[in-house]
N, C-alpha and C positions, 0 to 999 in steps of 0.2 A: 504493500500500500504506500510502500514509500514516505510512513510518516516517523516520528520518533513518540513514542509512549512515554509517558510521564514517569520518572525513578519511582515516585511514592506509588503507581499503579498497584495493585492487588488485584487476587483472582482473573488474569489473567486467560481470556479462551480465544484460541483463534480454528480458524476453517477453513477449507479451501475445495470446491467444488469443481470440476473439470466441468461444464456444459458443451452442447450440440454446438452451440457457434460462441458462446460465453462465455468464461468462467467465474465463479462465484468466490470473493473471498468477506469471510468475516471476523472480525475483531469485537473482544468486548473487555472491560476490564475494570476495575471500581478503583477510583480515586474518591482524596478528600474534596467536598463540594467547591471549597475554594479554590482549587487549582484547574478546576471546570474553564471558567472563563478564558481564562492564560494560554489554556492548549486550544481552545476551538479560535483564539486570533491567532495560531501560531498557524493555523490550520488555512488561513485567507480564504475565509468565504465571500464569495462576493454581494452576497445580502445577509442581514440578520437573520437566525434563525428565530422560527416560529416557534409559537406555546398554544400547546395543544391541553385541554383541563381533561377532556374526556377519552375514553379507549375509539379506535374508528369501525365505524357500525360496518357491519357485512366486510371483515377483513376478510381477502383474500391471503394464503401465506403465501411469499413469496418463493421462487423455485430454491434460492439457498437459505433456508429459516434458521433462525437461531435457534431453534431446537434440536438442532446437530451440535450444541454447544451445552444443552441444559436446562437452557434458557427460556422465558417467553418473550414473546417478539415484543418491540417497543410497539406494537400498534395496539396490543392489546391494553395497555397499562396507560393508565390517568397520570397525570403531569408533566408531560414530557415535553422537550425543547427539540425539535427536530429540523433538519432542511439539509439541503445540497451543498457539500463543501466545495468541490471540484469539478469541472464538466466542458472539455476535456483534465485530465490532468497529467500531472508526470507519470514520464513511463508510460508502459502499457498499458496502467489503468485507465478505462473508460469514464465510468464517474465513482463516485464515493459520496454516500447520504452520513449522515450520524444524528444519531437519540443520545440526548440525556434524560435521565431518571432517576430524580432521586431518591437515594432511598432512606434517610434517616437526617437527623439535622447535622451531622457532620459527613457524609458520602453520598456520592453518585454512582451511577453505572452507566459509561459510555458503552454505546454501540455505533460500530462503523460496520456500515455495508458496501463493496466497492464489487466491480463489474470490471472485470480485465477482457 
């Protein structure tokens, strides 16, 4: 994905899906809520990301889920900050989205989805 993960990162899960014409990789890892900000401008999205309060009706899961990881998908889950970091981006990846969700008043759990 070509980014650099935060030192303090925890739980650590990554993926990596071969596809028909795609491949799927995924990232997820829990940092403290504060060093949230810091990494997604490190990250140069070209718009703010969005906040989302409620889980999205009639998800579809997508072809690489984070349930290869353990995980539920950030689409299922209420409060989440999400949007497109990259589109094109370095390297071969295609795009890269990312969820934050936090999960207590000192942690989050990012999720990156990227499309090689």
């Amino acid at each position: 994905m070509h980014i650099d993960v935060p030192t303090q990162a925890t739980d650590r899960r990554a993926a990596y899906q071969i596809g028909f014409q795609d491949d799927g990789l995924l990232l997820a890892f829990t940092v403290p809520t504060a060093k949230v900000d810091p990494f997604v401008k490190g990250l140069g999205p070209d718009v703010e990301l969005e906040k989302r309060e409620k889980p999205v009706p009639h998800f579809v899961p997508p072809m690489t889920p984070f349930s290869h990881l353990g995980l539920k998908e950030p689409e299922e889950l209420p409060d989440v900050r999400e949007g497109q970091v990259c589109t094109p981006c370095r390297g071969d990846l295609n795009a890269l989205e990312i969820a934050i969700h936090r999960l207590d008043d000192r942690s989050s759990r990012v999720y990156l989805r990227g499309i090689d």
